[in-house]
C-alpha positions as CSV (number, residue, x, y, z in Angstrom):
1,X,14.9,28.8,-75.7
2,X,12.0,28.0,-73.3
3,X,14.3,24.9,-71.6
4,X,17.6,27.0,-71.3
5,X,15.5,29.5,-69.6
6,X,13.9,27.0,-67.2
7,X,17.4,25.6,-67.0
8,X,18.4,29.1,-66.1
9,X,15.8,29.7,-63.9
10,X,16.2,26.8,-61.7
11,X,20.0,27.2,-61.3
12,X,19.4,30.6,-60.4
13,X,16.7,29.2,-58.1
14,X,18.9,26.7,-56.2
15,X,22.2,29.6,-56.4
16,X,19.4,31.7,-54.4
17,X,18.7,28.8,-51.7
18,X,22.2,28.7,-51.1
19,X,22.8,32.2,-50.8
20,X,20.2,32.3,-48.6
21,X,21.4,29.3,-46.5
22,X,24.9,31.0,-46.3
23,X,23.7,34.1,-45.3
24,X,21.5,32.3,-42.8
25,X,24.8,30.6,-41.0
26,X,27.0,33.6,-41.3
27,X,24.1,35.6,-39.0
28,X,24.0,32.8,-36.5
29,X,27.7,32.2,-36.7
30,X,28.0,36.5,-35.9
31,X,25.2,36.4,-33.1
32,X,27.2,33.8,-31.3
33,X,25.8,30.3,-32.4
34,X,26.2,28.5,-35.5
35,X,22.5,26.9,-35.8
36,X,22.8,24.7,-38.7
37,X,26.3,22.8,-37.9
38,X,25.1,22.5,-34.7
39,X,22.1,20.7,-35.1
40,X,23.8,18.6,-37.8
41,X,26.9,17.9,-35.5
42,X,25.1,17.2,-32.7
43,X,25.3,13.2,-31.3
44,X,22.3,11.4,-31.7
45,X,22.8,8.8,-28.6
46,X,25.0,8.9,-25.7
47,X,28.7,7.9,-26.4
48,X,31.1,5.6,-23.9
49,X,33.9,7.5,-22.7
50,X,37.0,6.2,-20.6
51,X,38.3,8.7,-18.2
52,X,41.1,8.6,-15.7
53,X,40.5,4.8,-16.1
54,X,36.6,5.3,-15.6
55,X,33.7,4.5,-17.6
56,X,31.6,7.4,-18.7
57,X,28.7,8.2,-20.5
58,X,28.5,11.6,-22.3
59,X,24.9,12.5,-23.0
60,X,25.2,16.1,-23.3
61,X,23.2,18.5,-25.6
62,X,20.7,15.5,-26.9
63,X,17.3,16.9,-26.1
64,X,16.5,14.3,-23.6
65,X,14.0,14.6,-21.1
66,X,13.9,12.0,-19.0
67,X,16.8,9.9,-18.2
68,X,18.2,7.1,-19.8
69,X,17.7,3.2,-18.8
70,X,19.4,1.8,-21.6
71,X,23.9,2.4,-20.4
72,X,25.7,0.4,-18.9
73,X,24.9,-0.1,-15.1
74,X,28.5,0.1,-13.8
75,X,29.1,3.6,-15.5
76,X,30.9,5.8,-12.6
77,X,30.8,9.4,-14.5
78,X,27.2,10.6,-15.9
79,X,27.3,13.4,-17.9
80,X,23.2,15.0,-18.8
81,X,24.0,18.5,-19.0
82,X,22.4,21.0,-21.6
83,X,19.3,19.0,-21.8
84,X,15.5,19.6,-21.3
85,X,15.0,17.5,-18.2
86,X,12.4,18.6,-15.9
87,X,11.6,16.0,-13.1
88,X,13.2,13.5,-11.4
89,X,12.3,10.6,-9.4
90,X,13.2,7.5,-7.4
91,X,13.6,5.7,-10.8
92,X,15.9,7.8,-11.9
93,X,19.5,6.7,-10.7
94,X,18.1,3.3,-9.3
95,X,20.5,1.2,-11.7
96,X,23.3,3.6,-11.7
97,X,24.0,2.5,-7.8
98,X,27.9,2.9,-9.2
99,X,27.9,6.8,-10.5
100,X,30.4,9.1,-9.1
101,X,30.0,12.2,-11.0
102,X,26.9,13.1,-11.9
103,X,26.7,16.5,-13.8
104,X,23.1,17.9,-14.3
105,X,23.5,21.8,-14.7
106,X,22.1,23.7,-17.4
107,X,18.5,21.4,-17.3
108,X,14.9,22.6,-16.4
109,X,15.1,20.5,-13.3
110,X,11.7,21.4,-11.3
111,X,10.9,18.6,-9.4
112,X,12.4,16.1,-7.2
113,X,11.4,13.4,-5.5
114,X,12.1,11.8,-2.5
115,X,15.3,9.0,-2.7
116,X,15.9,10.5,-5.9
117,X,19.5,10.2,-5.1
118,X,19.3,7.8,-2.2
119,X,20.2,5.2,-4.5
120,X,23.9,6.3,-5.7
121,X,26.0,5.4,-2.0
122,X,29.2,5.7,-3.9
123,X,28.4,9.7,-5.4
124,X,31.2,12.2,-4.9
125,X,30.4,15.2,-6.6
126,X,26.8,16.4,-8.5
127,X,26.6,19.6,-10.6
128,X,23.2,20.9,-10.5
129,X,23.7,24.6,-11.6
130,X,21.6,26.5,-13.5
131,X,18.1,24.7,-13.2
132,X,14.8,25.4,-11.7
133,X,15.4,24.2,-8.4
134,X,14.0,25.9,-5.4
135,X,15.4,24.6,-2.1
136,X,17.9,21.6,-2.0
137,X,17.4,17.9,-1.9
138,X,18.1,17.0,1.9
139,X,19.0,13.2,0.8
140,X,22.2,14.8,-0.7
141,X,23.0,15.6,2.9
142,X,23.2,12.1,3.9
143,X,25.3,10.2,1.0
144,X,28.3,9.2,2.5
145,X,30.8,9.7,0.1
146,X,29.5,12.9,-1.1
147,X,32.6,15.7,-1.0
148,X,31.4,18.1,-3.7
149,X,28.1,19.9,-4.0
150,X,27.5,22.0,-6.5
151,X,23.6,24.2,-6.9
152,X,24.2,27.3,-8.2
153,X,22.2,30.1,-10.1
154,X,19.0,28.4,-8.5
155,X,16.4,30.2,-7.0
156,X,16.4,28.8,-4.2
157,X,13.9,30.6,-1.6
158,X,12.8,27.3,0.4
159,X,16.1,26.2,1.5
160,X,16.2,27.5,4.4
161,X,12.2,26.1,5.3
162,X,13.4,22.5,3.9
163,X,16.5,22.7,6.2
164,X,14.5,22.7,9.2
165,X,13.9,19.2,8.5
166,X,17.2,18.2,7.7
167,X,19.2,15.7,9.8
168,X,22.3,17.3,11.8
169,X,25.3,16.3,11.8
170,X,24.9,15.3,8.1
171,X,26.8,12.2,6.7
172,X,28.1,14.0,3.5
173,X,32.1,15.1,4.3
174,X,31.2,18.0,1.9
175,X,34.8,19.8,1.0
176,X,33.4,21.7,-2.2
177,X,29.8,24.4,-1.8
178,X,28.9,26.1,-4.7
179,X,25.9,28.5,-3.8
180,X,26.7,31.4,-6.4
181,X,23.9,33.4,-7.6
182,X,21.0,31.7,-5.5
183,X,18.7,34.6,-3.8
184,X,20.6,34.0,-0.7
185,X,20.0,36.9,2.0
186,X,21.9,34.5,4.4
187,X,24.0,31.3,4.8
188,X,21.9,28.2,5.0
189,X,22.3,26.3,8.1
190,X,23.7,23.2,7.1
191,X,24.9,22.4,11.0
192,X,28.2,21.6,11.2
193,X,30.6,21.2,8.5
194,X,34.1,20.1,9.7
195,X,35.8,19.0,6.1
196,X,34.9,22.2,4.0
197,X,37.5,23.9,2.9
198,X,36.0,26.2,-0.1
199,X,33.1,27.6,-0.6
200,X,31.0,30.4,-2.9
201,X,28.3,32.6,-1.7
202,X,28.8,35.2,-5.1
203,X,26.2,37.5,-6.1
204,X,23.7,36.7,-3.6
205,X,22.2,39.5,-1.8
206,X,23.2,38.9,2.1
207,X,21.1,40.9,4.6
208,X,22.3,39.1,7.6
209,X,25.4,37.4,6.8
210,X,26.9,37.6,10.6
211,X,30.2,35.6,11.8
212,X,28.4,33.7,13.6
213,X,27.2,31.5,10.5
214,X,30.5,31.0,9.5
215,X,31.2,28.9,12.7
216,X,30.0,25.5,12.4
217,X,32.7,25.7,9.1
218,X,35.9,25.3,11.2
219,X,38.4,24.4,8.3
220,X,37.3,27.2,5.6
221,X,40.0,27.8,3.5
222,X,38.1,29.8,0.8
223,X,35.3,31.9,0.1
224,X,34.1,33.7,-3.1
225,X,32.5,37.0,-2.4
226,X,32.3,38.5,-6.3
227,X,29.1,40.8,-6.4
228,X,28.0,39.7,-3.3
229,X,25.8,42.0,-1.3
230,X,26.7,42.7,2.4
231,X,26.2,45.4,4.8
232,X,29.1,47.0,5.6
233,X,30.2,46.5,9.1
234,X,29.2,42.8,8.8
235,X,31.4,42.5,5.5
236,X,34.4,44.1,7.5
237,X,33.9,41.8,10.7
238,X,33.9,38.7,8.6
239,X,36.6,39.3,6.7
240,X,38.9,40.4,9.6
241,X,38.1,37.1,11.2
242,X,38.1,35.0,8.5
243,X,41.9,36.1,8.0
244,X,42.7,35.6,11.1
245,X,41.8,31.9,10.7
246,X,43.9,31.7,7.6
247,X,40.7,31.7,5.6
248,X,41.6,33.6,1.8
249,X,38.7,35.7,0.7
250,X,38.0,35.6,-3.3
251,X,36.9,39.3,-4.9
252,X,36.0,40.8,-1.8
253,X,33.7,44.4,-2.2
254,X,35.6,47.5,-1.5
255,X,33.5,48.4,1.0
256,X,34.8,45.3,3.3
257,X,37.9,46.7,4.1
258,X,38.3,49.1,7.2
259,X,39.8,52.3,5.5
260,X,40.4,54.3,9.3
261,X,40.5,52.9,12.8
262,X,37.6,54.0,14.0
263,X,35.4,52.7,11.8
264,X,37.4,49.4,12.4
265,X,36.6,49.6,16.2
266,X,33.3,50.9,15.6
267,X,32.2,48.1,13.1
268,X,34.2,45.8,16.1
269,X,32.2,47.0,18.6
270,X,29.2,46.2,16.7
271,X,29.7,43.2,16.2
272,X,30.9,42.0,19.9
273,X,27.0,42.7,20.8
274,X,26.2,39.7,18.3
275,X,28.6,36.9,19.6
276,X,26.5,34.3,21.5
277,X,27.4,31.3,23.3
278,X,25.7,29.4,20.5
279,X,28.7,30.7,17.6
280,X,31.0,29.7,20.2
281,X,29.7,26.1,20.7
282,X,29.4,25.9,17.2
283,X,33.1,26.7,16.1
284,X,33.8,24.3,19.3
285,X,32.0,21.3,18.2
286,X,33.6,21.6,14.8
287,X,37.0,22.2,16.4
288,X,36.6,19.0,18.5
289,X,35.5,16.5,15.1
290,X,38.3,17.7,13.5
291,X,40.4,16.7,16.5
292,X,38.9,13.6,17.0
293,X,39.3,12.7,13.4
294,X,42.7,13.5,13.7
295,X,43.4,11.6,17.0
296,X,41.5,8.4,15.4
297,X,43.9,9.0,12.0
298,X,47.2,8.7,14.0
299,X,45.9,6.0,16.4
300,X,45.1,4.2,13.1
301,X,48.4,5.2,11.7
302,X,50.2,4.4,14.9
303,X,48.4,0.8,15.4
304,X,49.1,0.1,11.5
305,X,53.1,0.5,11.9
306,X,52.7,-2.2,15.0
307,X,50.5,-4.3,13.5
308,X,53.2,-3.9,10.5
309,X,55.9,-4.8,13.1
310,X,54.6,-7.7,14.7
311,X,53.4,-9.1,11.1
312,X,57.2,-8.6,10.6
313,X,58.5,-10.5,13.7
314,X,56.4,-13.3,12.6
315,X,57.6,-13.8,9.8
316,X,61.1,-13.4,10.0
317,X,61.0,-16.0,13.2
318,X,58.5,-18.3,10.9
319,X,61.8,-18.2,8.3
320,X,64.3,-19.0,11.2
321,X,62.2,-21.3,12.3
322,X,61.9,-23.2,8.5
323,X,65.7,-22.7,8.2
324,X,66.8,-24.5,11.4
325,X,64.3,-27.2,10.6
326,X,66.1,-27.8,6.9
327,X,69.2,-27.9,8.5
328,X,68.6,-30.0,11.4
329,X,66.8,-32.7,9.0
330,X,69.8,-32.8,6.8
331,X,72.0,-33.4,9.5
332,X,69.9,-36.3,10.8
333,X,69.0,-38.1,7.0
334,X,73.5,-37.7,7.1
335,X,73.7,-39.8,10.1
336,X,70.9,-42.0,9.2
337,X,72.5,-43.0,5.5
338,X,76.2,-42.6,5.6
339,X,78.4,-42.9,2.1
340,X,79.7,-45.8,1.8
341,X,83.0,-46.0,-0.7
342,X,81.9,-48.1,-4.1
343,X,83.2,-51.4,-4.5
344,X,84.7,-50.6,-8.5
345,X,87.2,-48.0,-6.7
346,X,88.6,-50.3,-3.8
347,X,89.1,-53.0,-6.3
348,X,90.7,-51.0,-8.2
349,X,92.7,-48.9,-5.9
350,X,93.5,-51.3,-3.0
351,X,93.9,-55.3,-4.8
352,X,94.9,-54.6,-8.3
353,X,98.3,-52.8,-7.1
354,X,99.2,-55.4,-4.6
355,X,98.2,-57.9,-7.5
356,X,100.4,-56.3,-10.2
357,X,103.3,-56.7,-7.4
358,X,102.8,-59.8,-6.8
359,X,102.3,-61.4,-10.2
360,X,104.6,-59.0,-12.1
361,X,108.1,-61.2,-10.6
362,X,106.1,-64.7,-12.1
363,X,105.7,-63.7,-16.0
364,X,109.3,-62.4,-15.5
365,X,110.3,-65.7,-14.4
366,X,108.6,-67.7,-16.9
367,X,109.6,-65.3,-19.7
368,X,113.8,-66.2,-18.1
369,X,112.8,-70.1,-18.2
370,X,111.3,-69.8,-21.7
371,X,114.4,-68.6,-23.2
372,X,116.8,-70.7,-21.4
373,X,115.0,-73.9,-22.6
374,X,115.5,-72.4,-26.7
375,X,119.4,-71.7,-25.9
């Protein structure tokens, strides 16, 4: 009796641990995260990836904080998101000279260091949402491949003090801005920005968002607006003018659209006291890079095709050239070694017939004397 009853009591022991566990998951699985698959599923290391023909490393959701040394050198998309990495310096990226994609959101990115970043030349895009950050790296600025920035739901309250220092025009043909949820109460001045096309300023709280900082960014094609706070006759301005350039506004307030006329023209009015000459040389300058660009993209184009042309000539005169040479030397090797007739067929042809005529009357004759001698 006493062993089936420890027996008993240790099954019902290790049916209570599992109970437990189960009820355990089923919580964490109801609140939104399943705890214990996810620490059991989770990679240990960071796994090679080929995408769109590029080599990858995915080293997402591993605890790491620092970053790894150990991958491959000529990996071209780095993946470190959901991680616990704090600070970053110029020994950072140094071997990764080849990354493309770098994607560093959801981190506890404090501090970085100067050249940092300076190292990856070939960069297009970096994610660095959701971290500590508190003003932007300006070496960003300056990589000249660099078309998509993203550095949203930072804090960031020293931008605009570490733009000061920032060098204008930047390098970076920045197409892509993300500045969502990032304390904004106005648009950082970034100078001029000729290639960007889209761009998210949502649920910042703008106190002096005026047209005029929309300028320098000539080819806008985009803007996000969802929970952003504007004052009302600025938000109506704006968006009348950014319409006007073709420019589609994403979840506008309410409030930015003119419901009479007169508060149109008196929000118009308004704003005409604001226009300087300096919004106006802005919007020119970017106006006149674009056009430049453009002018240098067609002379290229146009200086291609007669480069192609010429290249073309060339070498369909080298080929007449080669041809008329081939036939000119086989016309000279003809004269140089004529055909001669072979000596077998004019032996044959010409003396054996005149041969058979000759000789054919003597056998005949000897043949007649033959049988007149045995008659």
């Amino acid at each position: 009796m006493p062993r089936y009853a420890s027996r008993q009591t240790g099954v019902s022991s290790v049916a209570t641990q599992t109970l437990t566990l189960t009820a355990i998951f089923m919580l964490s699985y109801a609140n939104g995260f399943a705890t214990l698959p996810t620490e059991l599923d989770r990679p240990q290391r960071c796994l090679l990836e080929r995408t769109y023909k590029m080599v990858g490393y995915n080293c997402a959701n591993l605890n790491l904080k620092e970053i790894p040394q150990s991958l491959k050198s000529s990996l071209e998309i780095f993946d470190l998101s959901f991680n616990r990495i704090r600070d970053l310096n110029e020994q950072s990226f140094a071997r990764y000279g080849a990354t493309k994609y770098l994607y560093l959101f959801e981190n506890m990115i404090q501090n970085i260091e100067e050249n940092t970043f300076s190292s990856l030349t070939n960069l297009e895009a970096i994610d660095l949402s959701y971290n500590a950050l508190k003003s932007i790296p300006l070496e960003l600025f300056q990589l000249p491949v660099l078309r998509n920035l993203y550095v949203s739901h930072n804090a960031l309250y020293e931008v605009d003090t570490a733009l000061v220092n920032l060098e204008k025009p930047i390098k970076a043909p920045l197409q892509v801005l993300g500045l969502a949820d990032c304390r904004l109460q106005r648009m950082p001045n970034f100078g001029v920005l000729p290639d960007l096309w889209q761009l998210n300023i949502s649920s910042n709280p703008m106190k002096e968002l005026t047209l005029a900082q929309f300028s320098p960014m000539c080819n806008l094609k985009s803007v996000e607006l969802n929970n952003t706070q504007i004052p009302i006759c600025a938000c109506q301005v704006l968006t009348a003018e950014l319409v006007l350039r073709r420019t589609k506004i994403m979840y506008p307030p309410l409030y930015c659209i003119p419901l009479t006329s007169s508060e149109q023209n008196l929000c118009n009015a308004e704003a005409g006291l604001e226009i300087d000459a300096g919004q106006v040389a802005d919007y020119h300058q970017c106006m006149e890079i674009r056009n430049s660009r453009q002018l240098d993209t067609e002379a290229k184009s146009t200086w291609m095709k007669i480069s192609a042309a010429v290249a073309g000539c060339i070498v369909l005169f080298a080929i007449t050239l080669f041809c008329l040479h081939r036939r000119n030397a086989k016309k000279l090797k003809a004269k140089r070694n004529p055909k001669k007739v072979p000596l077998k067929n004019i032996n044959r042809v010409m003396v054996p017939q005149t041969g058979a005529q000759e000789e054919a009357p003597t056998e005949h004759a000897k043949c007649d004397k033959l049988l007149s001698e045995c008659d």
